[in-house]
C-alpha positions as CSV (number, residue, x, y, z in Angstrom):
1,X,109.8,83.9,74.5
2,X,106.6,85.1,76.1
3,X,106.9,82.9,78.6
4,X,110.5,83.8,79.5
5,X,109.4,87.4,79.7
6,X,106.8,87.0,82.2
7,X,109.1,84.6,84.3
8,X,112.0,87.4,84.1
9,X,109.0,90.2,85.2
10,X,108.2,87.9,88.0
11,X,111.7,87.2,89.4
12,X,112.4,91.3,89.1
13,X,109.1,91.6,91.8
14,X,110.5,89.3,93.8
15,X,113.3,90.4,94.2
16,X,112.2,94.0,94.2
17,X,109.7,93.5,97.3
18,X,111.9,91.5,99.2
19,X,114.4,94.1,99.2
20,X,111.9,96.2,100.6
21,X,111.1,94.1,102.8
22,X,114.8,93.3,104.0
23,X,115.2,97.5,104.2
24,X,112.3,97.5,106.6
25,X,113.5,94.4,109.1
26,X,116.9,96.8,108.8
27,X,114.6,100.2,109.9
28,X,113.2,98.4,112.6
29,X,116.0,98.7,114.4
30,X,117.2,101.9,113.2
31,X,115.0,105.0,113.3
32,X,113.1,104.9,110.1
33,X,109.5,104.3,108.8
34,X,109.4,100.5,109.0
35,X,105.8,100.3,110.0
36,X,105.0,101.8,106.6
37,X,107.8,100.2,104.4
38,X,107.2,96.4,105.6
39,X,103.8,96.6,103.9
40,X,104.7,98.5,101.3
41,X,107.0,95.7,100.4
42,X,104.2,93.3,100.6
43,X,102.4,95.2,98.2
44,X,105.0,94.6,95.9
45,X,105.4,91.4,96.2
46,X,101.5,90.4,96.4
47,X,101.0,91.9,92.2
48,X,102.6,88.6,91.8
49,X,101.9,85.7,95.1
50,X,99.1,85.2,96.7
51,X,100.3,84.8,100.0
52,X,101.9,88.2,99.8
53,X,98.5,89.3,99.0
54,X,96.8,87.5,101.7
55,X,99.2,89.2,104.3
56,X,99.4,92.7,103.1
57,X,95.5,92.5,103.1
58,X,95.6,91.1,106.7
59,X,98.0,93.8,107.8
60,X,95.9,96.6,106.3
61,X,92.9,95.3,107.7
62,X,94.2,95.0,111.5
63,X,95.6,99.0,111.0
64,X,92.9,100.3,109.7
65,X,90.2,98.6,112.2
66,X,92.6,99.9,114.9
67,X,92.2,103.6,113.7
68,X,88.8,103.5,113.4
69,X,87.9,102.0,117.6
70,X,90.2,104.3,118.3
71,X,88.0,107.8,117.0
């Protein structure tokens, strides 16, 4: 039972951050934030897979080293 709980928890994420992430591919070409939801999808999805993780933290690195040259 336990395990069918945690299985059902981490298909919800899934599909959860790829829905965000489909929404921001979407705002890319229409006028909306997708710079900001893109990675907020990522963040969803990496609470559950690492490779999620691993991006988001490589996306986040690369904007925030850019804002701070740029001061």
């Amino acid at each position: 039972m336990r395990r069918t709980l945690k299985q059902i928890k981490r298909i919800a994420i899934a599909v959860a951050g790829f829905t965000i992430i489909i929404i921001g591919i979407l705002l890319i070409v229409t006028p909306g934030p997708a710079v900001l939801v893109i990675p907020a999808g990522l963040g969803v999805l990496g609470t559950e897979f690492m490779w999620a993780k691993k991006l988001h933290e490589k996306i986040k690195s690369k904007f925030f080293n850019r804002s701070k040259t740029k001061k």
